[in-house]
C-alpha positions as CSV (number, residue, x, y, z in Angstrom):
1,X,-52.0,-53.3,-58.8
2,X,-50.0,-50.2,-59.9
3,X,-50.8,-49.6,-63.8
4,X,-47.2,-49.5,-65.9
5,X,-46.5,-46.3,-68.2
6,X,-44.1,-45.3,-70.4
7,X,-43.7,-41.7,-71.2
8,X,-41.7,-40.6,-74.4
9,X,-40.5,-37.7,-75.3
10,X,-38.5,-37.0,-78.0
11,X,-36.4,-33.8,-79.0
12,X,-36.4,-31.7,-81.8
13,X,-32.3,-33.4,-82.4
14,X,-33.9,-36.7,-82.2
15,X,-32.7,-37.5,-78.6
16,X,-35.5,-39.6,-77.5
17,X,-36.1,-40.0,-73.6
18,X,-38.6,-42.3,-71.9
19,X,-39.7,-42.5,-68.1
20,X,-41.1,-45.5,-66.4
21,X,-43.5,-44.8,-63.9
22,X,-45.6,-48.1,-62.2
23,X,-42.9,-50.1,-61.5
24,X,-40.4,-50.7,-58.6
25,X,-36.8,-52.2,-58.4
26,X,-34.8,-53.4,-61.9
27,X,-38.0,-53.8,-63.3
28,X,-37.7,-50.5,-65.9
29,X,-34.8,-51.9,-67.1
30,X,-36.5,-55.0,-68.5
31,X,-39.0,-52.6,-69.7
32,X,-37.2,-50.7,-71.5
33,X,-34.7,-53.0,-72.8
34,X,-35.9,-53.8,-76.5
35,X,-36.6,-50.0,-76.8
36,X,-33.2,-49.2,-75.9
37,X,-32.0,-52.0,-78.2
38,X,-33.9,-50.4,-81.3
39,X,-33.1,-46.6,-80.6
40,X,-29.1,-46.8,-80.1
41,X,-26.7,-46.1,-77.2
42,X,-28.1,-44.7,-74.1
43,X,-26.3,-41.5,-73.4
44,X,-27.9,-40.9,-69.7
45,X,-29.6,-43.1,-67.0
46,X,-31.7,-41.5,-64.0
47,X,-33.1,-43.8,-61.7
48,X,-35.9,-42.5,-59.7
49,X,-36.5,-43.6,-56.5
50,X,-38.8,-46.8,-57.0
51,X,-35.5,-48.0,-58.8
52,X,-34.3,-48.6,-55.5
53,X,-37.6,-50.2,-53.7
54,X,-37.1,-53.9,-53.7
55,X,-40.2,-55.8,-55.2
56,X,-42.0,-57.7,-52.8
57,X,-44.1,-61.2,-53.8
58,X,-46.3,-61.9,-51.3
59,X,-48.7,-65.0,-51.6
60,X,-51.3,-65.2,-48.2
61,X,-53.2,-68.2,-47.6
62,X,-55.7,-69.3,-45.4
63,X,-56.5,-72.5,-43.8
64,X,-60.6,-72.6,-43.4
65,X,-59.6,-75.5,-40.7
66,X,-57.8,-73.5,-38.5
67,X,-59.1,-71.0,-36.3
């Protein structure tokens, strides 16, 4: 499992960006919903290339009956 990170940085006129790194698909947006809430509009969105991944769940079992 990838470890999630949010990096902030935040310039000297108070215009505050943050990159998600750890995550793939829609997933920064939830991250980074409430902080975008709190801070004001978003004036610029980049997506990055894991935006664009598609999460995958994957649950593997194994039947100790079969061979």
């Amino acid at each position: 499992m990838t470890q999630e990170t949010l990096v902030f940085s935040i310039k000297g006129n108070g215009d505050v960006k943050v990159e998600v790194k750890g995550v793939e698909s829609k997933q920064c947006l939830d991250i980074t919903k409430s902080i975008e809430d709190s801070l004001g509009t978003v004036l610029n969105r980049e997506f990055k290339p894991e935006y664009y991944q598609s999460v995958k769940d994957v649950t593997l079992q194994h039947n100790k009956n079969e061979s």
